[in-house]
Backbone bond lengths (Angstrom), bond angles and torsions (degrees), N, CA, C in turn:
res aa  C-N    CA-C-N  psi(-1)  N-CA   C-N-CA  omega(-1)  CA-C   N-CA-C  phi
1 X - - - 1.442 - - 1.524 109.89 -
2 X 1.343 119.91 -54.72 1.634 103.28 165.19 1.535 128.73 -61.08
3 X 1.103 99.58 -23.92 1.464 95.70 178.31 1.767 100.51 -60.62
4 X 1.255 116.53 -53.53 1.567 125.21 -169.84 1.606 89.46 -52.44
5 X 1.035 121.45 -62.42 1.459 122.54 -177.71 1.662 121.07 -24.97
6 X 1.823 102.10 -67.61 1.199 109.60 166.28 1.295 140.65 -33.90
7 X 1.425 88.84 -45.99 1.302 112.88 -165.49 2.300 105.47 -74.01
8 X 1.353 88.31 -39.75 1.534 90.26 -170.38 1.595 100.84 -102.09
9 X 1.408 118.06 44.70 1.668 122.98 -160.22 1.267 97.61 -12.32
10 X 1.296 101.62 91.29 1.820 131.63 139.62 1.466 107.97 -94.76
11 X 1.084 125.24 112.17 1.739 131.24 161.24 1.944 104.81 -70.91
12 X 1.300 79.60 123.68 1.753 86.26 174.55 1.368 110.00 -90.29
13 X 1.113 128.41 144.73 1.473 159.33 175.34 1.109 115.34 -71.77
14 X 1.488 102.69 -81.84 1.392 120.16 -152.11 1.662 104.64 -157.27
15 X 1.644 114.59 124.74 1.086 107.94 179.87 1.440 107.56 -110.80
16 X 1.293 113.80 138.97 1.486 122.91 -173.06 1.836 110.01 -115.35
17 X 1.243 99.47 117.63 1.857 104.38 178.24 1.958 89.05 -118.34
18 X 1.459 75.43 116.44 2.435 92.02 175.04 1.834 92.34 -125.17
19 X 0.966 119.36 132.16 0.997 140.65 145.40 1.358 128.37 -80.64
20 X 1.540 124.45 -31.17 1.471 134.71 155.75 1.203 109.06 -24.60
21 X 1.100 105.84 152.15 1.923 141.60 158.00 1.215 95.04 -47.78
22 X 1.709 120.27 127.12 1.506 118.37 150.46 1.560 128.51 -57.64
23 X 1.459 91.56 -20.60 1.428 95.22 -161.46 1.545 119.52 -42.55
24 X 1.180 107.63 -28.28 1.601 112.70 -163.05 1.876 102.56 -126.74
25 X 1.171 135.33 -152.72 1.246 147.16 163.64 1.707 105.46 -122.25
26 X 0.374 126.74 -4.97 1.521 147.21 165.57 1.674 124.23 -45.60
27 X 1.631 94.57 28.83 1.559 88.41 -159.22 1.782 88.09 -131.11
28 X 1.484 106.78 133.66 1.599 116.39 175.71 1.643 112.95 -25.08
29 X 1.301 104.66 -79.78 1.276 92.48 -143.71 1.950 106.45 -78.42
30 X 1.321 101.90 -11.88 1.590 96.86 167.98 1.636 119.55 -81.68
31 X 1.425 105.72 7.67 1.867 113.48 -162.55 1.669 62.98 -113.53
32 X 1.379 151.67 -44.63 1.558 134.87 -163.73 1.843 98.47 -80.71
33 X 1.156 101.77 -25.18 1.578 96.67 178.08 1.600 121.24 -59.75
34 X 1.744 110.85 -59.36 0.791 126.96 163.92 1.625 129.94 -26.33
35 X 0.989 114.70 -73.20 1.081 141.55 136.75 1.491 133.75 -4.35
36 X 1.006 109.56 -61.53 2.037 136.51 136.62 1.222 97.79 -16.82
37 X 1.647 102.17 -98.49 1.380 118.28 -166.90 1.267 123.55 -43.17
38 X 1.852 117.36 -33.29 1.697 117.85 -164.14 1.213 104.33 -89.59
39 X 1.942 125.32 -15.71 1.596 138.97 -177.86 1.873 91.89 -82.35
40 X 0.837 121.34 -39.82 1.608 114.44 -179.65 1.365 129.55 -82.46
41 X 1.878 91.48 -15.73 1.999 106.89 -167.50 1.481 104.16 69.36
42 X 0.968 140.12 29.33 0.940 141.02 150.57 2.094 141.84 -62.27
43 X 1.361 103.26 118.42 1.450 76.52 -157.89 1.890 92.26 -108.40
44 X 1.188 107.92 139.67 1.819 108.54 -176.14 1.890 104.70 -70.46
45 X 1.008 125.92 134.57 1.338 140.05 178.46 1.585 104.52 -92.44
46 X 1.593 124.81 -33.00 1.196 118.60 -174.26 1.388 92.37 -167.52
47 X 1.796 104.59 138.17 1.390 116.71 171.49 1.536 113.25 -135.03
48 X 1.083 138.73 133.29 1.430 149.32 -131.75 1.749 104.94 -138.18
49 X 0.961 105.96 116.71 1.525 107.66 -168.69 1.839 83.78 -136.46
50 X 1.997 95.39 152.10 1.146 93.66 152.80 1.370 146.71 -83.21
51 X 1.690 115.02 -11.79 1.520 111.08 168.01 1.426 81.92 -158.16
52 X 1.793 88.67 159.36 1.997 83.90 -170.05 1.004 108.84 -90.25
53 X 1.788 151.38 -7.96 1.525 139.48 150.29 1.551 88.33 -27.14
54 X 1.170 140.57 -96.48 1.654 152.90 -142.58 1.918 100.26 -59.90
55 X 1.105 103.16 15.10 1.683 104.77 156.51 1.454 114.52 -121.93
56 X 1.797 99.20 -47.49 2.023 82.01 162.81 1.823 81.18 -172.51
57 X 1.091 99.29 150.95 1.574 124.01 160.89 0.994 134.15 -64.43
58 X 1.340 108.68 -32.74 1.758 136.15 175.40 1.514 111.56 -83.95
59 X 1.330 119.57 110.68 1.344 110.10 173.36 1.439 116.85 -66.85
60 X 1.324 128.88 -28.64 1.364 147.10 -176.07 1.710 113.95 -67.82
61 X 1.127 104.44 -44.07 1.336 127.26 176.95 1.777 92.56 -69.01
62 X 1.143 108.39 -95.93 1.317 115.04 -179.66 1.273 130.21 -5.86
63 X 1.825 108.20 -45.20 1.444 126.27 174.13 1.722 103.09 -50.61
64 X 1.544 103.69 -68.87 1.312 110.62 178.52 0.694 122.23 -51.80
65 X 1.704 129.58 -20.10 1.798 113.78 -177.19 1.381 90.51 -75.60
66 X 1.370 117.67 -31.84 1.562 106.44 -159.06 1.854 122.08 -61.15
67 X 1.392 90.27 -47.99 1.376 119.84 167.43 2.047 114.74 -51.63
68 X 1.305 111.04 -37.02 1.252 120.98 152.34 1.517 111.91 -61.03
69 X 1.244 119.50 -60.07 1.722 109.02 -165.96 1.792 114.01 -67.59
């Protein structure tokens, strides 16, 4: 993933390692991410995961996170 980064100068942010269940949003360090961004007003332009199960399981959910970021 950084390499892809490099390569397509994407500046990385913030790297996030969750081991959590997709199933839900419900997982530390992406509930500390969140969080980040809404304490700064910050809105994410692009978020980079390695496969999208490991962002959320829920397509419904998912919509809304998106619509949140």
């Amino acid at each position: 993933m950084e390499r892809y980064c490099n390569q397509n100068e994407i500046t990385i942010g913030q790297v996030i390692y969750e081991d959590h269940s997709a199933k839900n949003f419900n997982r530390p360090e992406w509930t500390k991410y969140i969080n980040h961004i809404k304490k700064i007003s910050l809105k994410s332009t692009l978020v980079l995961f390695t496969k999208w199960d490991r962002f959320s399981r829920n397509a419904g959910d998912a919509y809304q996170m998106i619509k949140l970021l």
